[in-house]
C-alpha positions as CSV (number, residue, x, y, z in Angstrom):
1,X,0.0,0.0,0.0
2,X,2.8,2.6,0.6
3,X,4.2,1.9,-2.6
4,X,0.7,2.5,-3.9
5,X,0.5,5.7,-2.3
6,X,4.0,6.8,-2.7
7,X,4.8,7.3,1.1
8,X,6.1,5.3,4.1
9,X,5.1,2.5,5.7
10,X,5.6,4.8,8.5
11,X,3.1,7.4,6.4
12,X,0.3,4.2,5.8
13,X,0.2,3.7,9.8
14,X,-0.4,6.6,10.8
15,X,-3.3,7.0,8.6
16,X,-4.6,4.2,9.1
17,X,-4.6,4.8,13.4
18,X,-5.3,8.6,12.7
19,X,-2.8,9.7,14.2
20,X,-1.1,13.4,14.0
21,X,2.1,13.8,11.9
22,X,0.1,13.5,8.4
23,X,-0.5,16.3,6.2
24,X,-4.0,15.9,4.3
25,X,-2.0,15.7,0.9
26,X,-0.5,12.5,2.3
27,X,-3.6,10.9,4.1
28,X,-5.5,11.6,1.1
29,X,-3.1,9.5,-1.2
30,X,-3.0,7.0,1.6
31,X,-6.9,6.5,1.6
32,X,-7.1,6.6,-2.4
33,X,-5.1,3.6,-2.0
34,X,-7.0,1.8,0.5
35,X,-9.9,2.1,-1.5
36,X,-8.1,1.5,-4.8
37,X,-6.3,-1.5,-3.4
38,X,-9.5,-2.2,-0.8
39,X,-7.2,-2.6,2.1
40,X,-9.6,-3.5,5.0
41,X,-7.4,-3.8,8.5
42,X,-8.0,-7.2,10.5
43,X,-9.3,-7.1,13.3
44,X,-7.4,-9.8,15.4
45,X,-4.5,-8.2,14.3
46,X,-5.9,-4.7,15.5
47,X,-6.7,-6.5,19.0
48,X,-3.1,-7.5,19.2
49,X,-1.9,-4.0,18.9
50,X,-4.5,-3.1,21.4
51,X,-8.0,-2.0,20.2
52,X,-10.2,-4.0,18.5
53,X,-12.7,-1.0,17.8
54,X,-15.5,-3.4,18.7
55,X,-18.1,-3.0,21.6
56,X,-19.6,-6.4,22.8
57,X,-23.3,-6.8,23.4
58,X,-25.0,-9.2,25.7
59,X,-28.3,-9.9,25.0
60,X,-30.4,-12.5,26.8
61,X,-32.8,-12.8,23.8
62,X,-32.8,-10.8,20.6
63,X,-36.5,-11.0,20.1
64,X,-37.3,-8.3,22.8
65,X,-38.4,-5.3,21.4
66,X,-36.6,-3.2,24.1
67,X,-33.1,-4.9,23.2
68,X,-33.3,-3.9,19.5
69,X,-33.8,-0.1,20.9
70,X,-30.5,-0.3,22.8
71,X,-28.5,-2.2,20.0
72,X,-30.3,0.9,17.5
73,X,-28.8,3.5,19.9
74,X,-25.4,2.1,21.0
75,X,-24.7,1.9,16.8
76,X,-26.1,5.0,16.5
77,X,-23.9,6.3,19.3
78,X,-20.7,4.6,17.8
79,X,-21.1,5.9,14.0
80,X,-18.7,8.4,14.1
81,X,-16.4,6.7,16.9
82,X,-14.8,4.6,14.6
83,X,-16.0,1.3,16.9
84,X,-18.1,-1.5,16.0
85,X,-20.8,-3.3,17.8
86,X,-21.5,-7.0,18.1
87,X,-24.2,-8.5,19.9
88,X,-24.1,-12.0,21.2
89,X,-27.0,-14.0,22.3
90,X,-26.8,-15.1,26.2
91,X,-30.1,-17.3,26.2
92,X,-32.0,-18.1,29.6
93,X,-29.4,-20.4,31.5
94,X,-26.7,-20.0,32.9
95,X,-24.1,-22.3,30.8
96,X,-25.1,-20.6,27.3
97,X,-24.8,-17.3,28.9
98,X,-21.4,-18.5,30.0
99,X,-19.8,-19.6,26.7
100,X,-21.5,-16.3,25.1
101,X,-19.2,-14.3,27.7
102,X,-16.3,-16.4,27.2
103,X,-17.1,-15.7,23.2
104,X,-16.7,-11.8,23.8
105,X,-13.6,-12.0,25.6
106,X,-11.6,-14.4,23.3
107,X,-12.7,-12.1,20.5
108,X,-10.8,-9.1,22.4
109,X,-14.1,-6.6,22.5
110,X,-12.5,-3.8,23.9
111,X,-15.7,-3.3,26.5
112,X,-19.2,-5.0,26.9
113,X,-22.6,-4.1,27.6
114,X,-24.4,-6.6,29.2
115,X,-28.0,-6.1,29.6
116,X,-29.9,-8.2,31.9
117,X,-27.0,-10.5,32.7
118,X,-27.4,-13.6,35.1
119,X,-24.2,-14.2,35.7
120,X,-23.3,-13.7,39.2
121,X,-21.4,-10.1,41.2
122,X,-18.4,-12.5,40.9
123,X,-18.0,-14.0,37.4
124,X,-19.1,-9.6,36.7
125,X,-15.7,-8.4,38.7
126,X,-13.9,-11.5,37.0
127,X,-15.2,-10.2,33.4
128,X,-14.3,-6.4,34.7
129,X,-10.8,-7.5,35.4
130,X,-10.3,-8.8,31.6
131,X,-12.0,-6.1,30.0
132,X,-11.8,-3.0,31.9
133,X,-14.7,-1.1,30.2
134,X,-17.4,-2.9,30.7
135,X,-21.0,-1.9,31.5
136,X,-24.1,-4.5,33.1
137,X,-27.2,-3.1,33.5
138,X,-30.0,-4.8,34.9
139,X,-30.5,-7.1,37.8
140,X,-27.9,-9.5,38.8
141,X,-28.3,-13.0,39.4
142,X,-31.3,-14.8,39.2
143,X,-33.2,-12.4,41.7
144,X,-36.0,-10.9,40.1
145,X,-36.1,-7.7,41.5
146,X,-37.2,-3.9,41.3
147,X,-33.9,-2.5,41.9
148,X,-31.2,-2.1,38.5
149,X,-27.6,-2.2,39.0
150,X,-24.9,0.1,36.7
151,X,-21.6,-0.9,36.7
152,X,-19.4,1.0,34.0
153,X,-15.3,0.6,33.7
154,X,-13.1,3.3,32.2
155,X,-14.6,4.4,28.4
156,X,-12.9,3.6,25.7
157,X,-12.9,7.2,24.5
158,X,-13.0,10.6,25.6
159,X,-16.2,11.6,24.3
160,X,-18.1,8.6,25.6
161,X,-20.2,9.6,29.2
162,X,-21.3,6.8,31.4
C-alpha cells in the first residue's frame, strides 16, 4: 500500500490509526489507495496492537423489542467513533450465557454491555478485570427484582459519558 500511495510505511500507519504527523495531501493519497487496493485492517490483528474497535453486546434474547432499541442506539452512538458493535446472544441459563461471555472475551471486544445478565457479582468483577470497560445493566443474578444495577469501567474514549 505505501508503494501504492508513494509514502512510508511509517506514512500508511499513521493514517490508518489517525494519528497526528500527516498532512492531508499524504492521508489523502493514503486513503485513495485503501480504497483503490481495498485494504480492509484485521481485526485480530488490531486486537493484538490493542484495540479492537468493537463493543460487545449481551443480550439474553434478541427477540425483545426493548433490546433492538439499545442495540439501535449504541450503533447509533458509535457511528462516528470509529468502533463497531456485536451482539451476542446469552439465552435463559446459565451455561449458554457463559460460553456467550467467554465468546466476547476471546474475540478481544475492547468493552461489553451486558443487559440483563445472570451471571453472578463474581463472574461480573472477574469479566471487569479482563476487559476494563465494561457496562451491566439490569438485575444480577437470578433475583428478580425492582432494583437495577450500573456498573461501568473506564470508556474507551474521551467523548463517551457513562
Amino acid at each position: 500500500m505505501a508503494k501504492h500511495a508513494g509514502v512510508s510505511k511509517a506514512a500508511v500507519s499513521k493514517v490508518i490509526r489517525n494519528d497526528y504527523g500527516v498532512s492531508e495531501a499524504m492521508r489523502d493519497r493514503v486513503q485513495r489507495a485503501i480504497e483503490e487496493l481495498g485494504y480492509r485492517p484485521q481485526a485480530a490483528a488490531r486486537a493484538l496492537r490493542g484495540r479492537a474497535y468493537t463493543i460487545g453486546v449481551l443480550l439474553r434474547h434478541i427477540g425483545i423489542p426493548f433490546y433492538a432499541e439499545i442495540m439501535s442506539g449504541l450503533v447509533e452512538h458509535l457511528a462516528e467513533s470509529g468502533y463497531q458493535a456485536i451482539m451476542i446472544q446469552g439465552g435463559t441459563q446459565d451455561k449458554t450465557e457463559e460460553r456467550a461471555i467467554d465468546a466476547l472475551i476471546d474475540r478481544q471486544v475492547d468493552g461489553i454491555l451486558m443487559i440483563a445478565p445472570l451471571a453472578r457479582r463474581t463472574r461480573l468483577e472477574q469479566v471487569a478485570r479482563e476487559i476494563p470497560p465494561w457496562c451491566s445493566a439490569g438485575t444480577t443474578g437470578r433475583r428478580r427484582t425492582t432494583r437495577s444495577s450500573m456498573t461501568t469501567g473506564p470508556a474507551p474514549s474521551s467523548s463517551w459519558s457513562t
